[in-house]
Residue frames as qw, qx, qy, qz and C-alpha x, y, z in Angstrom:
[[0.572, -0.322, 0.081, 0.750, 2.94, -10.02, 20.37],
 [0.241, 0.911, 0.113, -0.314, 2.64, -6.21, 19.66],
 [0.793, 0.258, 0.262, 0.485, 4.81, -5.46, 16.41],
 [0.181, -0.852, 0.009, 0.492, 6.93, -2.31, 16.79],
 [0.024, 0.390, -0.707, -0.589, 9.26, -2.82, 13.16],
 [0.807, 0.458, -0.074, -0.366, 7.80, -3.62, 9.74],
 [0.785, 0.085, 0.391, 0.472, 9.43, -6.28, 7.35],
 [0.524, 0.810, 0.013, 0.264, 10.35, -3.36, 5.73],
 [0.081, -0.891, 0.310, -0.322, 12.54, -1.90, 7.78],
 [0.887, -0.223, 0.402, -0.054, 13.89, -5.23, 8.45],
 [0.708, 0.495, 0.366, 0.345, 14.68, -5.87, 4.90],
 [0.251, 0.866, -0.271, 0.337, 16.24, -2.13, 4.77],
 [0.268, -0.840, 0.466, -0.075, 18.61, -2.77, 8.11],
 [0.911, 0.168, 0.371, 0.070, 19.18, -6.34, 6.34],
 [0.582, 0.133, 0.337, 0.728, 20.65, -4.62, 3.31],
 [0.252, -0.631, -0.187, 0.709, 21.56, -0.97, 4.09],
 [0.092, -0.347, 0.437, 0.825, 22.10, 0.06, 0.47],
 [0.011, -0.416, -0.663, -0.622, 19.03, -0.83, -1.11],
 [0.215, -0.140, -0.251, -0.933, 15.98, 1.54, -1.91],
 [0.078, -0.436, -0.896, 0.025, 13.15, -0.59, -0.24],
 [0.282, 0.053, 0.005, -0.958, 9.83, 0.93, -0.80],
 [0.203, 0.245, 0.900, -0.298, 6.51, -0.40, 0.87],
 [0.428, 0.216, -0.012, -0.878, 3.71, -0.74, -1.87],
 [0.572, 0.088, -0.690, -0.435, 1.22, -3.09, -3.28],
 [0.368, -0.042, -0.924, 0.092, 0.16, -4.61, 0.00],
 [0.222, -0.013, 0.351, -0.909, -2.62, -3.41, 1.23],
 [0.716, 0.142, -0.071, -0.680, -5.35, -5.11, -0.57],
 [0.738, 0.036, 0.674, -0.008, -5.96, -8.81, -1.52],
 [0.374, -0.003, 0.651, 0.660, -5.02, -10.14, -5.41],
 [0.254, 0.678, 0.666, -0.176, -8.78, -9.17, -6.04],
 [0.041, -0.928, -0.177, 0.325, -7.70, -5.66, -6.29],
 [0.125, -0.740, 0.380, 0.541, -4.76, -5.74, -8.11],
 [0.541, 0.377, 0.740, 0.136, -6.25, -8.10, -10.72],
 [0.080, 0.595, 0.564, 0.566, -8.53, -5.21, -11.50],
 [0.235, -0.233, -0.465, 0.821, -8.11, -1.85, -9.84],
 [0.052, -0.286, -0.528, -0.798, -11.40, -0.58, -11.81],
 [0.006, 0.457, 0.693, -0.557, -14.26, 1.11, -10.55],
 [0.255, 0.161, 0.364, 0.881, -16.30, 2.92, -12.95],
 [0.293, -0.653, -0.697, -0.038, -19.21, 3.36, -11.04],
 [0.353, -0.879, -0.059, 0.314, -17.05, 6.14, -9.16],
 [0.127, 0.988, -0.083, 0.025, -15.25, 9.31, -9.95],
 [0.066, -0.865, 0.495, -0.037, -12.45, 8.44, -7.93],
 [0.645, 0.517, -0.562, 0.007, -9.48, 6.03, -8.06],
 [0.866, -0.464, -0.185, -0.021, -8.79, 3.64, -5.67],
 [0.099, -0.885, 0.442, -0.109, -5.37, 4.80, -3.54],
 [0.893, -0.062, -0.213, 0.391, -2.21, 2.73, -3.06],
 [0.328, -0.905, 0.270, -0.002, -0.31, 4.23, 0.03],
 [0.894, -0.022, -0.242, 0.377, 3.41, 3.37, 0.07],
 [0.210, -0.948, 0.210, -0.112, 6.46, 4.99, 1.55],
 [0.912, 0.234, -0.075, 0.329, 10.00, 4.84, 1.49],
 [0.485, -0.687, 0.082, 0.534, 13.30, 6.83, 2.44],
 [0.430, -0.130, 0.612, 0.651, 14.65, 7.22, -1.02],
 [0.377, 0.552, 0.357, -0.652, 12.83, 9.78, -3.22],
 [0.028, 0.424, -0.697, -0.578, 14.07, 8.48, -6.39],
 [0.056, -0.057, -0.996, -0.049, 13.21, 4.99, -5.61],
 [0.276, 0.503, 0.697, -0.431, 9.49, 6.10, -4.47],
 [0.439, 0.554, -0.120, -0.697, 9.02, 8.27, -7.37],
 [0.351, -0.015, -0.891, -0.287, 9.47, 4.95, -9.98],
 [0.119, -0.177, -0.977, 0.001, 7.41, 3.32, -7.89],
 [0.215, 0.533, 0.259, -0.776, 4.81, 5.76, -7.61],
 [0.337, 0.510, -0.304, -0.730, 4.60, 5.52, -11.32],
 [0.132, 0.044, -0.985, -0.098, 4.80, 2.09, -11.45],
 [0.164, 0.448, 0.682, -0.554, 1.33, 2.53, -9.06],
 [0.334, 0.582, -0.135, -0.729, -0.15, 4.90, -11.53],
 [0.226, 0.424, -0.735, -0.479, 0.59, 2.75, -14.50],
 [0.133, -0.162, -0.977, 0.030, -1.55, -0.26, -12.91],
 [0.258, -0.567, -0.574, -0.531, -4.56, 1.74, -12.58],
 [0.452, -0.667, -0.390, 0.446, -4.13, 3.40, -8.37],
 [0.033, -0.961, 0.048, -0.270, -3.77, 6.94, -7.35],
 [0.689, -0.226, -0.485, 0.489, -0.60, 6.61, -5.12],
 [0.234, -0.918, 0.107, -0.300, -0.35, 8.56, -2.35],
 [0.419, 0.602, -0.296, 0.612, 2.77, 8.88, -1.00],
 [0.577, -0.728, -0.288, -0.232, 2.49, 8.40, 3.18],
 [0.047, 0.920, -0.385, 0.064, 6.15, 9.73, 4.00],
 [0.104, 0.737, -0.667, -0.001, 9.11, 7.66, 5.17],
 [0.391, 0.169, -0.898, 0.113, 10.16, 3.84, 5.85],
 [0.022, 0.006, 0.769, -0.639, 8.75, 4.28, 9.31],
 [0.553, 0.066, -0.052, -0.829, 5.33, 4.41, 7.94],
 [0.515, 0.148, -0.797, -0.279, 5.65, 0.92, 6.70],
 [0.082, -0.023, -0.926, 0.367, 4.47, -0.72, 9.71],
 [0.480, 0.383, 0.094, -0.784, 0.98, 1.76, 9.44],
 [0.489, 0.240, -0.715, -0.438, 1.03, -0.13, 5.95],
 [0.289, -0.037, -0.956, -0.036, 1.15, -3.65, 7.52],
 [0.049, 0.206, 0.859, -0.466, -1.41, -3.06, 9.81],
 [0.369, 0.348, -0.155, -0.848, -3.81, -1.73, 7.19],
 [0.553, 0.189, -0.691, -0.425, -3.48, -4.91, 5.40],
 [0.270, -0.189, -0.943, 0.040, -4.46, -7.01, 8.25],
 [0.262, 0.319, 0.407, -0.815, -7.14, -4.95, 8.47],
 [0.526, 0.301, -0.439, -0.664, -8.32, -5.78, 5.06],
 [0.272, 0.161, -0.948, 0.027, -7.74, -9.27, 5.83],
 [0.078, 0.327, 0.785, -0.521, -9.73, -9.46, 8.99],
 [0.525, 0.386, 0.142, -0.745, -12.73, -7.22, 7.42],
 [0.662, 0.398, -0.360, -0.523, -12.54, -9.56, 3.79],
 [0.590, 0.148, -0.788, -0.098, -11.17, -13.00, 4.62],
 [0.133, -0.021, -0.895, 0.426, -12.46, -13.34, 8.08],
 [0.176, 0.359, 0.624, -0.672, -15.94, -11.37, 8.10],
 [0.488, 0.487, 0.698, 0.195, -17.21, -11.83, 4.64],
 [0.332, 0.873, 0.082, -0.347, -17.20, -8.31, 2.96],
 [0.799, 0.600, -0.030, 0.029, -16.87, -7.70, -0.51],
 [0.809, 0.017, 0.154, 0.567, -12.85, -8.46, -1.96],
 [0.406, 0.708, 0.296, 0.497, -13.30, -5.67, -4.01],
 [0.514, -0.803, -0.234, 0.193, -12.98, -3.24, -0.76],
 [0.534, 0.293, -0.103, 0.786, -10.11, -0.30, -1.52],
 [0.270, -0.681, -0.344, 0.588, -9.45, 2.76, 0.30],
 [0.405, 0.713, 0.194, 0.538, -9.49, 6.48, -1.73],
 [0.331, -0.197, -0.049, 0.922, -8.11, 9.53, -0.84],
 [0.044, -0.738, -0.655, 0.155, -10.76, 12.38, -0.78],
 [0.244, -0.135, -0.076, 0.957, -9.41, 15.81, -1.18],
 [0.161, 0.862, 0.479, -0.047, -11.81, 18.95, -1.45]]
């Protein structure tokens, strides 16, 4: 069954008045153990997104504060992009054997 709504956006038409913002689930515990890499320059990215620019800016810092870049990948409706990222990680690390450690970055020139 193709999935057309995230659990976020569940969880936001669930309860209308909270701030729901989709971060921290992209990767496996591996990664948020230890978001280090010092081998490289650059910082490993945590996308999230949200409707509420208050609520994304905490949590944006909250991302920062644990050792990611966040990037910022625009509204609620993104969240589903999100989930299917992470079961991309899944399938590439818990079904086909590559490394846990596996994060995405953000490039910029």
């Amino acid at each position: 069954m193709k999935s057309e709504r995230s659990g976020s956006e569940v969880v936001q038409s669930l309860v209308p008045k909270a701030k729901v913002v989709k971060a921290f689930t992209i990767y496996g515990y591996e990664n948020l153990e230890d978001p280090s890499y010092p081998a490289c320059a650059v910082k490993p990215t945590m996308l999230f997104c949200g409707d509420d620019s208050t609520a994304k800016s905490q949590v944006a810092s909250l991302i920062t504060d644990v050792g990611f870049e966040p990037v910022d990948v625009g509204g609620l409706v993104q969240a589903l992009h999100l989930e299917h990222m992470t079961l991309l990680w899944v399938r590439m690390v818990r079904a086909h054997g590559a490394s846990p450690n596996l994060v995405w970055a953000a490039l910029r020139r």
